[in-house]
C-alpha positions in Angstrom: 49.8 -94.0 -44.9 47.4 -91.2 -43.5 45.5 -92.2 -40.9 41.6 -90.8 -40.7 42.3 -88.3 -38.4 44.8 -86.8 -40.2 42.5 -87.2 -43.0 40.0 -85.7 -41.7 41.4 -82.6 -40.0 42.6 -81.8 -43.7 38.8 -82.0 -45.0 37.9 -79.8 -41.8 40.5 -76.9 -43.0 39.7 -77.1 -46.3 36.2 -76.9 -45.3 37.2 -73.7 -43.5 38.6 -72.4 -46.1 35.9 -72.7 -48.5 33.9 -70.8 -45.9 35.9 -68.7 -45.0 35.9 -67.4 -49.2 32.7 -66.9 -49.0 32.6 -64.6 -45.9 35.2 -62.6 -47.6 33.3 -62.6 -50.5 29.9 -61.4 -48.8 32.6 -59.0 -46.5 33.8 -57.2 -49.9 30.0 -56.7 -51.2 28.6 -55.6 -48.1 31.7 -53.0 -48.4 30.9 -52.3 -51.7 27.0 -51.7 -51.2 27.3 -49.4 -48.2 30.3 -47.3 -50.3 26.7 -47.2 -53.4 24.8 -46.2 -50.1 26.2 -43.2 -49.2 26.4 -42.0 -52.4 23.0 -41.8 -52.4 22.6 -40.3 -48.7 25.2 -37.9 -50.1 23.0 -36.8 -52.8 20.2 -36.3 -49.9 22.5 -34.7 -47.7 22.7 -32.1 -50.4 19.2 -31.7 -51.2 18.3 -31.3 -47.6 21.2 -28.9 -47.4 19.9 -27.0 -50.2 16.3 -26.5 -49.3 17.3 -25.7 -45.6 16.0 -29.2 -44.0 17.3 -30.8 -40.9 19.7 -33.8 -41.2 18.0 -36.1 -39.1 14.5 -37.5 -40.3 13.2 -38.9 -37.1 10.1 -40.2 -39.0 12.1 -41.9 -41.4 14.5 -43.4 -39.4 11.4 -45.2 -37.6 10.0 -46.5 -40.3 13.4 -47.8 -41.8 14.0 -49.7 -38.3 10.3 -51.0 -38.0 11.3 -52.5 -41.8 14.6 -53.5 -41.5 13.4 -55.6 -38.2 10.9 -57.1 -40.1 13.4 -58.8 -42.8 15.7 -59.3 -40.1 13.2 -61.8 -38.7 12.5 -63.2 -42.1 16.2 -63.7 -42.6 16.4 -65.6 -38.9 18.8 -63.0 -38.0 18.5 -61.0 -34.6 16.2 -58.1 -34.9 18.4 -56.4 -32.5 21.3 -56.6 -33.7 19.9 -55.5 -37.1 18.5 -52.3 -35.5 21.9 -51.6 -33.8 23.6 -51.7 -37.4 20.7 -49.2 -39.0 21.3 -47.1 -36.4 25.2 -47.3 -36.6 25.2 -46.7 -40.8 22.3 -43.3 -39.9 24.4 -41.8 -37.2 27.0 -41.8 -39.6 24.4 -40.5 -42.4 23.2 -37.7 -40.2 27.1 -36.8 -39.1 27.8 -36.1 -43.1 24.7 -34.5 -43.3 25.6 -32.0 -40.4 29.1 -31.8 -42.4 27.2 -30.8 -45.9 25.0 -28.2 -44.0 28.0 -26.5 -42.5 29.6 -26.3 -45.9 26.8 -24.1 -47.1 26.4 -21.8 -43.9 
């Protein structure tokens, strides 16, 4: 017979598991929505390329981390640690943006 403990460290892995699903679910669409992102920052790499603007859009870049700290709070998730990922996913933004330019000089 199984005692309770026994019993209930196999509900606690499976519990894990279950979780641990989900993560890799959420893992794989976050991969899969930042892959849709930079097709689009592509696309305005190109135009910026094409009409001789700079790749970095300080202004913009404001106003996406004022916003993206704001639903950060909303979704109880550290403001800071949001603004350190924005500013991770646009320094690699601007990098393919500098790569684009070069292309066309």
């Amino acid at each position: 017979m199984v005692n309770e403990h026994e019993n209930s460290t196999a509900e606690v892995y499976g519990q894990l598991e279950s979780i641990r699903q989900s993560i890799d679910n959420i893992d794989a669409a976050l991969i899969h929505m930042l892959a849709e992102r930079f097709k689009f920052t592509q696309t305005v790499g190109r135009l910026k390329a094409d009409h001789g603007l700079p790749p970095a859009d300080l202004e913009r870049e404001q106003r996406q981390i004022t916003r993206l700290r704001g639903l950060a709070e909303e979704s109880h998730l550290d403001p800071a640690f949001a603004e350190k990922f924005l500013n991770f996913i646009v320094a690699e933004v601007i990098h393919h943006h500098e790569r684009i330019a070069a292309k066309d000089a």
